[in-house]
N, C-alpha and C positions, 0 to 999 in steps of 0.2 A: 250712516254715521250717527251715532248718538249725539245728542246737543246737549245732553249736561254734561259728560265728559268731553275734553281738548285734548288730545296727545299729540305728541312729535317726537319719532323715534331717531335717534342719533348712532348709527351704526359705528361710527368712527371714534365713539366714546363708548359704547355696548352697554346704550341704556335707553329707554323709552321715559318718558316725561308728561304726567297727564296733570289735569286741574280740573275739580269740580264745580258745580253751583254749589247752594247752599243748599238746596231741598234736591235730595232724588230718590227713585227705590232698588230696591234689590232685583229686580228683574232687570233695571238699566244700566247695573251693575254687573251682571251677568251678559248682557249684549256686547258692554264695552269690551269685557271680558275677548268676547269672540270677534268683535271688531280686529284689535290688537292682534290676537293670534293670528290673524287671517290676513292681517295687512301686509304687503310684498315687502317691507322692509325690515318686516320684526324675524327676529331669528329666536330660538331657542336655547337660554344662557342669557339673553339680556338681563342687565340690570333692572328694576323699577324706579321710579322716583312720583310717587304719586302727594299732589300737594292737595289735602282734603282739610288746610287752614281754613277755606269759607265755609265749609260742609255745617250742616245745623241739624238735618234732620234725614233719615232715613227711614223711609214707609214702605210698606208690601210686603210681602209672602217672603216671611224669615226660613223657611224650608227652601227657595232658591237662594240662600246666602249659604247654607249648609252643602246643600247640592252643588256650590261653586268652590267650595271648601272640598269638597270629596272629589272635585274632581284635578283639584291642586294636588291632592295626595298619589292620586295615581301615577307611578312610573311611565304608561303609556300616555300618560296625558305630560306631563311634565317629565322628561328623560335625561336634562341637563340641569347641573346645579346652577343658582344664579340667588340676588339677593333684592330686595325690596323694602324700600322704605316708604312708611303710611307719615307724613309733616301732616298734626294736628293743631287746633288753633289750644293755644296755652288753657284756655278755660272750658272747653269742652268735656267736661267725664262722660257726658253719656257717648259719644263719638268713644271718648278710648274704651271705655266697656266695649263698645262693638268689633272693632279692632285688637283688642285685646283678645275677647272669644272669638275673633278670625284665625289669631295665631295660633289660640290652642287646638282650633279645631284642622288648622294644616299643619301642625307637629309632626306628619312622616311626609311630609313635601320636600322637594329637593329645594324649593326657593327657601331662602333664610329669610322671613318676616321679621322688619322690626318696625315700632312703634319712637317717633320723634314727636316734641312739641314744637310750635313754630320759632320758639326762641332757641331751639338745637341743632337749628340746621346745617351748624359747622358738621356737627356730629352726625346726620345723616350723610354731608356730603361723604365725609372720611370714611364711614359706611359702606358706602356706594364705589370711592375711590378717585371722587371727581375734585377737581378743584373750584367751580364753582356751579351754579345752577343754568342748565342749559333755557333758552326760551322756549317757554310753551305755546305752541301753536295748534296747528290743524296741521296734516300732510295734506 
C-alpha cells in the first residue's frame, strides 16, 4: 500500500475516493495506480474522485507520468467507460498544468478526465453523479 495515497472504493456508489499528501512523485503515482487496479473491490467502470487539494509538489521521472497516461489510453488497459475527477486546491497553477497535461495526454482514454478547484466540488460531485463526498480512508 502506498502511504501517500488513501483510497476507499465504494462499490455501492461505483466510485473509488483517494487523498493525497502534499509532496509525492510520479513513480508513486503510478504504484497507486496499480494498487487500485488490483484491489478485490475495484471494478472496471468505476468512477474516480481523487482529492489532490493538499497536493504542492510533484517530483521524479515525468516519462512515468507519460507512460501512466499511455497506459490510460489503451483499450486493453482500460475497456470500460467511466469518469474522474482531479479537486485542486484554488491556488495551485502549477498542480493544474500537470493535470491539465494529464488530460491532454489521455484524450483517446475511455475515462472522461476532468479538472475541479476545491471550491467546485458541488460540480465534481454532479460530475461524478454523487450526492455527497464519500469518506476517505484505507480498505
Amino acid at each position: 500500500m502506498n502511504a501517500n495515497f488513501h483510497y476507499k472504493i465504494y462499490p455501492e456508489l461505483n466510485v473509488f475516493v483517494v487523498k493525497s499528501v502534499a509532496k509525492v512523485t510520479f513513480e508513486e503515482m503510478i504504484i497507486h495506480v496499480g494498487d487500485l487496479m488490483n484491489d478485490p473491490f475495484y471494478k472496471m467502470g468505476m468512477n474516480g474522485y481523487y482529492d489532490f487539494s493538499l497536493l504542492e509538489q510533484v517530483d521524479g521521472n515525468i516519462d512515468i507520468f507519460h507512460q501512466t497516461a499511455q497506459a490510460m489510453n489503451d483499450k486493453n488497459v482500460i475497456y470500460q467507460s467511466s469518469k474522474t475527477a482531479f479537486i485542486l486546491a484554488n491556488d495551485n497553477e502549477s498542480m493544474r498544468r500537470i493535470f491539465h497535461g494529464y488530460i491532454i495526454m489521455t484524450s483517446q482514454s475511455l475515462v472522461d478526465y476532468r479538472i475541479f478547484m476545491s471550491s467546485d466540488i458541488a460540480m465534481a460531485l454532479n460530475f461524478l453523479d454523487l450526492a455527497e463526498v464519500p469518506l476517505i480512508g484505507e480498505n
